[in-house]
N, C-alpha and C positions, 0 to 999 in steps of 0.2 A: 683690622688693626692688629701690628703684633702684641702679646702678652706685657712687654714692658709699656707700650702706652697706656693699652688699658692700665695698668699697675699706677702708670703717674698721673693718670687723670683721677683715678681712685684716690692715691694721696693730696691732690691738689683739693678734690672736693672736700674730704675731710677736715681740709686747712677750714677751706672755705665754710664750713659749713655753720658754724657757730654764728657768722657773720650774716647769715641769707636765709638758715629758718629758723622756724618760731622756735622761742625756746624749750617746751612741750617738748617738742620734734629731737634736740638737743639732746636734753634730759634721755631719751630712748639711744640715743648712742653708749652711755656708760652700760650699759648692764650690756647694748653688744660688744662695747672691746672687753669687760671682763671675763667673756665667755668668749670671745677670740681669743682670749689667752690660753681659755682650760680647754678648748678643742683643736689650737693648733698642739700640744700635749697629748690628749685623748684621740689622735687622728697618729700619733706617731707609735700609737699601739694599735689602736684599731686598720688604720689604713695599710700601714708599713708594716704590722708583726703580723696580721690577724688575728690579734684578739680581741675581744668584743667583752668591756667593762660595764657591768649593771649596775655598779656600786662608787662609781667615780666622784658623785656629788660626796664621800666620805672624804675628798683631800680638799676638795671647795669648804667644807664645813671648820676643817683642820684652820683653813688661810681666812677666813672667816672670823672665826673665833678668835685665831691668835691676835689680829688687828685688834677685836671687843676686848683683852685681857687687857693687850699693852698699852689700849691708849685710857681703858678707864680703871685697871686696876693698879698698874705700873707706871703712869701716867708718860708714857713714850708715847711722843704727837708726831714722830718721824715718821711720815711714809716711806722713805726709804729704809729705812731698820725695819719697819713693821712688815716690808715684802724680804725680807733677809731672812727673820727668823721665821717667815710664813713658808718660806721656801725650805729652808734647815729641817723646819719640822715635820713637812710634807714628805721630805726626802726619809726621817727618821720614823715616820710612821710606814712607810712605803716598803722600807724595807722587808722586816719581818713580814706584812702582808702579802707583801710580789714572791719574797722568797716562797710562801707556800703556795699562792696562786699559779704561778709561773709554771708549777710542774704539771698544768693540769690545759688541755685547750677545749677549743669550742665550746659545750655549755655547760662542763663542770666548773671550767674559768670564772665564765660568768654568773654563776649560781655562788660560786667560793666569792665573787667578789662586792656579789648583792648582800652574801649573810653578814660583810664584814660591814659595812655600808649599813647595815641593819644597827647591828652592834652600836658602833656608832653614834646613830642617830638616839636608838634606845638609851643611850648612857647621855646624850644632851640631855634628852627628857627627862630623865627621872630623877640625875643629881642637881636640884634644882637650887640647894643653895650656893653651888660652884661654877651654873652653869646659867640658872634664871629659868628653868625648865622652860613651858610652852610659850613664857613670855620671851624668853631670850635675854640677850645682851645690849645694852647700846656701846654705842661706837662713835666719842669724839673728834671730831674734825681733825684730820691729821694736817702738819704742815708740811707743806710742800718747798720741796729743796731747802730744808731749813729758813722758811718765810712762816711764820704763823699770819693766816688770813683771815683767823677770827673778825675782824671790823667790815668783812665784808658780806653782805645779805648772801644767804646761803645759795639762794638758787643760782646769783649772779658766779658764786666761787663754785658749784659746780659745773654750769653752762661753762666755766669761762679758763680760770686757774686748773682745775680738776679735769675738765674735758681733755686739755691737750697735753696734759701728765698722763695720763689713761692712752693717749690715741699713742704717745713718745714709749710707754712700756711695751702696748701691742705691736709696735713698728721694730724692736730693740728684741720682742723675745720672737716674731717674724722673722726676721732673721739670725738669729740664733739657731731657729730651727731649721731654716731652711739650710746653713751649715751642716749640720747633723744628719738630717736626710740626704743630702749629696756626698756625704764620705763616705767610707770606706767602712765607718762602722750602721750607716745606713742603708749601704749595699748590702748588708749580713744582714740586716734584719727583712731586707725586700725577698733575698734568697733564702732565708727561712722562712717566710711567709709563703713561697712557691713552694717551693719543694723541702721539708725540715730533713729527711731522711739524707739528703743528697747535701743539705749545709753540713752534720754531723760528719757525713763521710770526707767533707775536705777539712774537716777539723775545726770547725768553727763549734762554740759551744752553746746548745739553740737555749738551754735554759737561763744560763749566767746571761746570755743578749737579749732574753726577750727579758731577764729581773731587770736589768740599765732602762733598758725600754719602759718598765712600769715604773720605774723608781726618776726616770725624767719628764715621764708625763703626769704624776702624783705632783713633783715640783710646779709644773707649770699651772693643771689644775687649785697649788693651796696658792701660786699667785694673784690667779684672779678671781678667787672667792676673797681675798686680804683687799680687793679691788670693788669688791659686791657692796662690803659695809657702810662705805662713808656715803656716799647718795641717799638709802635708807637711814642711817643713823640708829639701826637697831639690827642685828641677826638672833636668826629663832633654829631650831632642829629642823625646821625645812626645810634647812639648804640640805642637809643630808639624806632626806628621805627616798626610797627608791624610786616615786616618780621624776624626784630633780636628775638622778642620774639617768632615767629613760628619757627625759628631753633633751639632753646632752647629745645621744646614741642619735636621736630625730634629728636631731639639727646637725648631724654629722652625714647622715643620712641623706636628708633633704638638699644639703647645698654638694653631695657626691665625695663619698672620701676618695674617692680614686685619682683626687686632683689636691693639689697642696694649699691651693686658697677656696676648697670646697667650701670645709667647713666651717669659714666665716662668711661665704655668701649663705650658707645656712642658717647661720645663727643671723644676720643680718634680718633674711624672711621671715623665719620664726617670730621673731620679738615683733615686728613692727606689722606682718598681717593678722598676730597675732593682738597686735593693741587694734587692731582696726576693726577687725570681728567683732571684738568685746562693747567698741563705742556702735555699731549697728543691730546687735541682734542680743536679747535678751540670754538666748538657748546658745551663748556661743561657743560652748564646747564641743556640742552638736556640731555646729556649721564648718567648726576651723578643724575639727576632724576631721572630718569628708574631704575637706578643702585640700589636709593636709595628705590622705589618702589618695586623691586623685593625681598629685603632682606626685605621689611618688611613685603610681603604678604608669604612667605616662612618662615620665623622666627616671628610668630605673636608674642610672648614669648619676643621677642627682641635677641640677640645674644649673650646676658649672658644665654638665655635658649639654648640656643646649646650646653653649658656647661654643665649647672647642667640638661640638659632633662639623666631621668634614662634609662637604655636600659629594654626591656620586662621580662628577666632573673633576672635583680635585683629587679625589681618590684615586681615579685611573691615570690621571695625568702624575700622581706619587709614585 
């Protein structure tokens, strides 16, 4: 099958899917399209610039938080405002951060981007009456398209209302990126990723493109952490802590950045063999380690190359 079938049998089940399984089942899709969001973002640095973010869960926490402020301090129940200025903000933290990160690659990058990510999280914790320290925030039901759905049972307005607001922004900022990546200013980032020495020399500036690069995947990551809240109805300092941002890197990992819808078949696996371990095995950190260590030294590609690897018969016949 070519790519675009697979692509609309993908969409079609999505549709479908609310309608055919349990709701349980359901429920496990929001937290993957909100980390569909932060990884087609964090894949547009990592995969297209090469750099590698240990600190990424700090713009999740930014998109996070800001949703907790605006719907219970400010009493803004717009999700669409609430992903506006989750986005504004992301972008204004991002800045300053990427402007000093950016000058640095491989794992100064990622140490410079762990200690801010640290920062961060540190300053959730400890300003506790601005912030709710270890208890966190809650997070009012926000209305959808300007509809308040308070009257309706909450599980039914996430399964249902919620769901395909969540699946409609991951489809919206999916393509968005996928723009981005196919111009002209993602070709400069694919040929700074290959060779920076040899982008510099045709004049392309590898630092001011790879800040864009940090400062539009910061945006996407504080959208779907602003996407994290309303399911839970509470955010705490753990969306920011360094192991949230090392699952990010796994699930970019796992589902192959070297492919554009890797890292949502990643995050897809993660979450749900991830709930699957948990209901089977006591020790299940133990098990879905291993689990998760086996498929990556067996699928170095990631598991989107199990797809697209060609067989030896098409290869020679190319």
């Amino acid at each position: 099958m070519t790519g675009r079938v697979i692509l609309a049998l993908a969409g079609a089940a999505a549709l479908a899917f609310p309608l055919v399984a349990p709701t349980y089942h359901t429920l496990l899709m929001l937290p993957f399209m909100a980390y569909g969001v932060v990884l087609l973002g964090l894949n547009l640095l990592f995969g297209y610039s090469g750099l590698v973010s240990f600190g990424h869960a700090l713009f999740i926490g930014v998109g996070a938080y800001a949703g907790a402020f605006l719907t219970g301090r400010f009493g803004l129940r717009h999700l669409e405002a609430i992903l506006l200025v989750a986005v504004v903000l992301g972008a204004l933290v991002a800045m300053p951060v990427g402007a000093l990160c950016v000058r640095y690659v491989k794992i100064y990058f990622g140490m410079l981007t762990l200690a801010f990510g640290m920062v961060f999280y540190t300053f959730l914790l400890k300003f506790y009456r601005l912030t709710g320290g270890d208890e966190g925030m809650p997070v009012l039901r926000p209305f959808l398209l300007g509809r308040d759905l308070g009257a309706i049972p909450k599980t039914d307005y996430l399964a249902g209302p919620y769901y395909y607001y969540c699946l409609a922004v991951l489809v919206v900022a999916a393509i968005c990126m996928w723009r981005i990546v196919h111009s002209p200013f993602g070709l400069c980032l694919k040929t700074i990723r290959d060779n920076p020495v040899k982008a510099e020399s045709l004049g392309v500036s590898v630092t001011r493109y790879r800040w864009y690069a940090f400062v539009i995947s910061a945006m996407y990551a504080a959208a779907g952490g602003a996407l994290l809240g309303p399911p839970t109805g509470n955010v705490d300092p753990t969306l920011a802590y360094w192991t949230h941002s090392g699952n990010l890197v796994f699930m970019t990992l796992l589902g192959g950045f070297g492919s554009f819808f890797g890292p949502l078949l990643g995050a897809f696996a993660f979450i749900y063999l991830q709930d699957f371990v948990m209901s089977v095995v006591p020790y299940w950190r133990l098990i879905f380690g291993a689990i998760l260590a086996i498929i990556v030294i067996f699928a170095p590609a990631g598991l989107m190359g199990l797809f697209t690897r060609r067989r030896p018969a098409e290869v020679s016949r190319g």
